[in-house]
PADO-41717 format. One record per residue (C-alpha): residue in one letter; x negated, z negated, y negated. Coordinates in steps of 0.1 Angstrom, whole numbers, plus 2048, in hexadecimal, padded with zeros to 3 digits. Layout:
N
AXZY...
END
This chain:
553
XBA44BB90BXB9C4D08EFXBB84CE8D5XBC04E88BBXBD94EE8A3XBF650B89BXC0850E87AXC2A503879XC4052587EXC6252286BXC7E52F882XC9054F873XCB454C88CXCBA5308A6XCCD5328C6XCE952A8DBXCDA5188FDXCFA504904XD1350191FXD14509944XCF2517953XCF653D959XCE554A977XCC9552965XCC6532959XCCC52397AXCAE53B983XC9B52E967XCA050896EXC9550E995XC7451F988XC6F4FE970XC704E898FXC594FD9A5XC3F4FF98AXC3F4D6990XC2E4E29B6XC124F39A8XBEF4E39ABXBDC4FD9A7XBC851198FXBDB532988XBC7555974XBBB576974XBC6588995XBDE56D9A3XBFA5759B2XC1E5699C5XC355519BCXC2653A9A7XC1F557991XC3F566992XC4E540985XC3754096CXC3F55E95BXC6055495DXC58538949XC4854A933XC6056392DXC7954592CXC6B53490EXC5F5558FBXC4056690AXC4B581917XC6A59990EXC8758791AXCAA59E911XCBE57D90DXCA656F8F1XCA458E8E4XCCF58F8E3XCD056A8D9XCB25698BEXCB55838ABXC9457E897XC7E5738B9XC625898C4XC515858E2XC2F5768E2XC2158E8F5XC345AF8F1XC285C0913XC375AD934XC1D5AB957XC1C5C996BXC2A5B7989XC3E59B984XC2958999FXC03593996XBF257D976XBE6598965XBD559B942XBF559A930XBFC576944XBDE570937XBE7574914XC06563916XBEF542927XBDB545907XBFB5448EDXC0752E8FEXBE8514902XBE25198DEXC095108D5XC044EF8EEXBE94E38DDXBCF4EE8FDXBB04FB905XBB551D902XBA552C924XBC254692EXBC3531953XBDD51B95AXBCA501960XBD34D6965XBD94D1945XBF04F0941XC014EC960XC094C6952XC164D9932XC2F4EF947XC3B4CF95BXC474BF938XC6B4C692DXC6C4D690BXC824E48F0XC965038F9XC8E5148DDXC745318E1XC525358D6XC525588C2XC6A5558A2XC54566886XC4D558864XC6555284BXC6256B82FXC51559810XC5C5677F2XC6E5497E6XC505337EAXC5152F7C0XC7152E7BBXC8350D7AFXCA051E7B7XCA25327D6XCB452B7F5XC9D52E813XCB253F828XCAB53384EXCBC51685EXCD34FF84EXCD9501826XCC44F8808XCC24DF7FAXCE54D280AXCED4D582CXD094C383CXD0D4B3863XD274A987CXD18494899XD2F4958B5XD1E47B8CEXD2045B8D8XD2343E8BAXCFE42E8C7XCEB44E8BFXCFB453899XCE343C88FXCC344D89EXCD0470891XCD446386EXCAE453870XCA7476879XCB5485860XCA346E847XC82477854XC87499849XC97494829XC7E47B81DXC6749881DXC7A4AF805XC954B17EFXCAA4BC80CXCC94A9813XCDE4A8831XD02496832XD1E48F84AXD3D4A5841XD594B6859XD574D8853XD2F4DB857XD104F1859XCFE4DB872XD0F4D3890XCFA4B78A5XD0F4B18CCXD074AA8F0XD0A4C490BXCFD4D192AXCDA4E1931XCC14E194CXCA84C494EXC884DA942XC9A4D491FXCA34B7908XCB24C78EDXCBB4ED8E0XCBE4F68BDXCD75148B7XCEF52A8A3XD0F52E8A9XD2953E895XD3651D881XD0F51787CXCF4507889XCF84F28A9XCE04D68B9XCE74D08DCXCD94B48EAXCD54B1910XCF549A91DXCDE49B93EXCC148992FXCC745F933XCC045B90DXCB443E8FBXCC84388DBXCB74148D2XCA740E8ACXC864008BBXC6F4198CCXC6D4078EAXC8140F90DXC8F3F0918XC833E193AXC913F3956XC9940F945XC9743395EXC76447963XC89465951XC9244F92FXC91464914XC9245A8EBXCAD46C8DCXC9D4698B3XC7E4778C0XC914998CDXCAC49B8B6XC95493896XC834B28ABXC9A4CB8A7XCA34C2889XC864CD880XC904F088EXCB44EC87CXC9D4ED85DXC8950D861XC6B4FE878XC5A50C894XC4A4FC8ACXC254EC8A8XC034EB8BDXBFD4CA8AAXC034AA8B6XC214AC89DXC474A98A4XC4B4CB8A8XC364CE8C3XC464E38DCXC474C68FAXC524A28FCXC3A48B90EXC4D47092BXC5A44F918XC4C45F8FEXC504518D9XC4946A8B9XC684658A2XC50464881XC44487875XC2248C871XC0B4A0856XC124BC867XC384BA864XC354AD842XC1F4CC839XC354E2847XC584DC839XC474D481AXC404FB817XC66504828XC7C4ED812XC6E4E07F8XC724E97D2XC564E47B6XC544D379AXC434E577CXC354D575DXC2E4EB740XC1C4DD71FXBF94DF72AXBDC4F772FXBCD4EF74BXBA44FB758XBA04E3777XBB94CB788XBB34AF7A4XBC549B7BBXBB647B7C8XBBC4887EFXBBB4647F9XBC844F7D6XBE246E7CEXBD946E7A7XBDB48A793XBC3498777XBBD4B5764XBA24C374DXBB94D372EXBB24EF719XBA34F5703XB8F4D76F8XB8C4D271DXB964AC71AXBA249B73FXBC5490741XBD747C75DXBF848076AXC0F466761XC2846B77CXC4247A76CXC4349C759XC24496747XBFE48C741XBEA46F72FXBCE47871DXBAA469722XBA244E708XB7E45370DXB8047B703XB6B489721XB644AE71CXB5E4BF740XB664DC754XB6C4D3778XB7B4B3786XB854A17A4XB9347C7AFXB844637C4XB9344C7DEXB964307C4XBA64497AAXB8F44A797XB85470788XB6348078DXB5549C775XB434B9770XB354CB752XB154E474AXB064C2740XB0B4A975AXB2649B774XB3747A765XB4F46077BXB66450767XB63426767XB8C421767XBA443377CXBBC42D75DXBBA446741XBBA42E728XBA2417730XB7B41A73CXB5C433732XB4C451741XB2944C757XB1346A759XB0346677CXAF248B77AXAE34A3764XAE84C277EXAFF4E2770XB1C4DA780XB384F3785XB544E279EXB524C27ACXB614AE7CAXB6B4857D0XB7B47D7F2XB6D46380EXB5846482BXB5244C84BXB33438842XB13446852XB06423862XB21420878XB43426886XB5F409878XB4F40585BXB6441083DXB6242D82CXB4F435811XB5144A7F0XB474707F6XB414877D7XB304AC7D7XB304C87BFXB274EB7B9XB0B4F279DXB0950C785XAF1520799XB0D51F7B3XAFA5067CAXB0A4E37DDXAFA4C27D8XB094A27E7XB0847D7D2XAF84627E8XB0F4457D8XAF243A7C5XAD54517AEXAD44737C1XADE48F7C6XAD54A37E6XAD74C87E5XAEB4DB807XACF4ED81AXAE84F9830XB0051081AXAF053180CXAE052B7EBXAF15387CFXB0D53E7E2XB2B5257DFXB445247C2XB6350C7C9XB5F4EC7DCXB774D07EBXB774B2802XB8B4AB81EXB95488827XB7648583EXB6248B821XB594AD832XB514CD815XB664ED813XB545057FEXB6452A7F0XB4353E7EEXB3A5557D3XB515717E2XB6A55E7EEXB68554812XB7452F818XB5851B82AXB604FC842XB3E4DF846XB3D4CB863XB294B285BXB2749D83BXB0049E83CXAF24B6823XAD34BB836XAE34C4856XB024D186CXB0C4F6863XB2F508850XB4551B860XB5B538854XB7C536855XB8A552870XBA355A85EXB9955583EXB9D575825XB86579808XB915767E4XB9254E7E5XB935407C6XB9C5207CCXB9E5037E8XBAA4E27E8XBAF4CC80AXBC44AA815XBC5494832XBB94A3854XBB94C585AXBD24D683BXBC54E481CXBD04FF806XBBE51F7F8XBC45337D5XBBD5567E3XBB75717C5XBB35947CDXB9C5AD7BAXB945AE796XBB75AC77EXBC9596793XBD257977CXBDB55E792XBDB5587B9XBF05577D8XBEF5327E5XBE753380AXBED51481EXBD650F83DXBCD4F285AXBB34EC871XBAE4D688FXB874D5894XB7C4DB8BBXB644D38CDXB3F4D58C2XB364F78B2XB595028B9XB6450F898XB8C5078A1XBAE51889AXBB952587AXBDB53186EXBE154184BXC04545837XC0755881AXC1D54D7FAXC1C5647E0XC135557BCXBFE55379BXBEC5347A5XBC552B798XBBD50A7A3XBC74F67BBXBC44D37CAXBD54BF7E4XBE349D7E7XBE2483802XC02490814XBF54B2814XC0C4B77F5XBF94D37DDXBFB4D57B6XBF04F27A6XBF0506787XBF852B782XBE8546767XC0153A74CXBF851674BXC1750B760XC0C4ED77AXC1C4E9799XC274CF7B3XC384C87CEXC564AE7CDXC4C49A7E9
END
């Protein structure tokens, strides 16, 4: 199965789902169950029953116009704005809906329900729809701002009214998310989260919605929950068991401005049999990270290059305007380097250590601590950015991984270090072409060419494999720095007199061979210049009056 990844899409409104089935509903649960019949492939030019179920799924969980999302979510827009023809012929706007939906599962987009979609459809899932459009970003900068979706920032308060054995799961839950951010969530009587069991149809767990008093979680009182603190059902336990953290941590997530995932996340849309996922993954992380959290700004400095150690987390700058390297000392300042380096590009290695790059040379630091150690020229080349991550080890898989450094010359060309006396030029990237490079944590490049188009490598050999575009990538790049898998973050600049840039958070999932993969682009408007990213996916920046930037968590 090819996987690929979706952005996390915050929710605008949420939903009542609660209480007694309607006769929609009722209709609605009976099309679940019958989907669990079919076997067979369904596309282009089907037709009967089974198509007429699945488009009421679809139209169910937000493909289609559906009036009663439309009356209940009042920011929801169907995925696919034009319903089929005939409710019982798969037609090309079926189609389309197969593909948003494949692509927000995490599957091989092919627009036929095929095995693995037809598995998808059998798995109970969260009841709230695909479909709720961005949140508007114009806070994204401000220390101050409220966010405006879900429950309150940065307080938020929660009754639980459940049984006493699942308090304790809800409250790990809670945690999970709050760990994150400076979010905070606390018990009170009169609250704006309000987390209860109740009634709905087995094809859902849980339902996050709003309700006049506030937002509601409704967990399925159906479901035989598991409330225990080890993840691990207890001998005996029924086929149907279900964890309660992993769906109520879930739509929490939701509670908190999420949408749902197409990453192996916890906001993926589906929750596997006996499944286990009560720990939020890079993806979540990533994601409430850029809904809830506030920055921290230091001032004081003049920054020209900044790096984060995307494996170590250390932080360095090159400071104006004697361009001397300084490393964060984990607070609201920087140490100075004792042994006065004078360069105009940096980057950190695994070990912490700082790499840089000058018109005469690229240098690697002997001491990860600012106060100790020397400077080691290991090249003479022009160097004009340069990048230190890791990559597997070339002689085999399980051995550990080893040091990766590239850079960028003057000439505007990529060479690669070979952990020993060379340097090896890129014969793969356009020659004179590349202006801004960064390493993921596979030790694979991403270059910003000359005007501006970010470039992904897929393979760490400079004398082979090829770079792709990315799809959605718009020119006017200044900037790129990436973390751990598939997040990174851009600094796009538009035309001449713009003094800063727009930082533009992006993921990938790589495909299958020569399948370039899925790419989702969010805007937040800025002045930002440079940028790197840590090992958490957390970016620092600085903007066009020297201020730098950071996340909290």
């Amino acid at each position: 199965m090819k996987m690929r990844t979706q952005w996390l899409i915050p929710l605008a409104v949420l939903v009542s789902a609660c209480g007694a089935s309607t006769p929609d509903e009722q209709t609605e649960e009976a099309s679940y169950k019958n989907l669990h019949a079919l076997h067979h492939d369904l596309g282009q030019g089907a037709s009967g029953e089974a198509v007429r179920e699945l488009h009421t799924y679809l139209a169910r969980f937000g493909y289609f116009p559906n009036e009663k999302l439309a009356r209940d979510y009042p920011a929801w827009r169907p995925v696919v704005e034009t319903p089929p023809t005939d409710a019982a012929v798969y037609d090309r706007y079926t189609e389309q809906a197969v593909r948003k939906l494949q692509l927000q599962y995490g599957l091989s987009v092919t627009g036929v329900v095929d095995e693995p979609t037809r598995a998808a459809l059998r798995l109970p899932r969260c009841g709230t729809p695909d479909g709720i459009p961005d949140m508007d970003p114009s806070n994204k900068f401000s220390t101050e701002a409220n966010i405006g979706y879900g429950i309150p920032h940065p307080l938020a308060t929660y009754r639980f009214n459940g049984p006493w054995e699942a308090a304790d799961r809800l409250r790990d839950a809670i945690y999970s998310w709050t760990i994150e951010t400076d979010q905070e969530i606390i018990p009170a009587n009169n609250p704006n989260l309000t987390v209860e069991y109740g009634p709905l149809d087995m094809s859902i767990y849980g339902a996050t919605h709003f309700t006049v008093a506030g937002l509601t979680i409704t967990m399925n009182s159906n479901v035989p929950w598991y409330t225990g603190s080890v993840p691990s059902f207890p001998p005996g336990s029924p086929e149907d068991i279900t964890d309660f953290q992993t769906v109520v941590v879930h739509e929490l997530g939701h509670a908190l401005g999420l949408g749902h995932s197409g990453f192996l996340a916890v906001m993926k849309p589906v929750t596997l049999p006996r499944e286990f996922n009560r720990n939020l993954a890079v993806d979540d992380k990533v994601g409430i990270s850029i809904k809830r959290d506030s920055h921290v700004i230091i001032q004081g400095y003049a920054p020209e290059d900044i790096a984060v150690g995307n494996v170590e987390g250390s932080v360095w700058i090159i400071n104006g305007p004697d361009h001397s390297m300084w490393k964060w000392d984990g607070g609201s300042g920087f140490v100075r380097d004792a042994a006065n380096g004078d360069a105009r590009a940096i980057a950190v290695g695994r070990d912490g250590i700082p790499w840089v790059g000058a018109p005469w040379g690229a240098y690697r630091r002997t001491s990860a601590d600012p106060t100790q150690g020397t400077w080691q020229k290991l090249s003479g080349l022009c160097v004009s950015d340069i990048a230190a991550s890791v990559q597997p080890d070339p002689r085999g898989p399980g051995l550990p991984y080893i040091p990766a450094v590239w850079l960028v010359t003057c000439d505007n060309n990529i060479y690669k270090y070979d952990n020993g006396l060379f340097w090896y030029q890129d014969i793969v990237f356009p020659r004179n072409k590349a202006a801004r490079i960064a390493l993921d944590t596979a030790g694979l490049p991403w270059v910003v060419s000359t005007d501006g188009v970010v470039y992904h490598r897929a393979s760490t050999d400079p004398n082979s494999g090829y770079y792709a575009d990315l799809p959605a990538s718009l020119p006017y790049h200044a900037d790129i720095g990436v973390g751990p898998c598939c997040y990174g973050w851009g600094v796009r600049r538009f035309p001449a007199g713009y003094p800063g840039g727009d930082v533009t958070p992006f993921q990938y999932q790589p495909g299958e061979p020569d399948v370039t993969g899925y790419w989702r682009w969010l805007t937040y408007p800025g002045q930002a210049v440079k940028i790197s990213v840590g090992p958490k996916g957390d970016p620092w920046w600085f903007d066009a009056v020297g201020r730098i930037w950071h996340s909290r968590w």
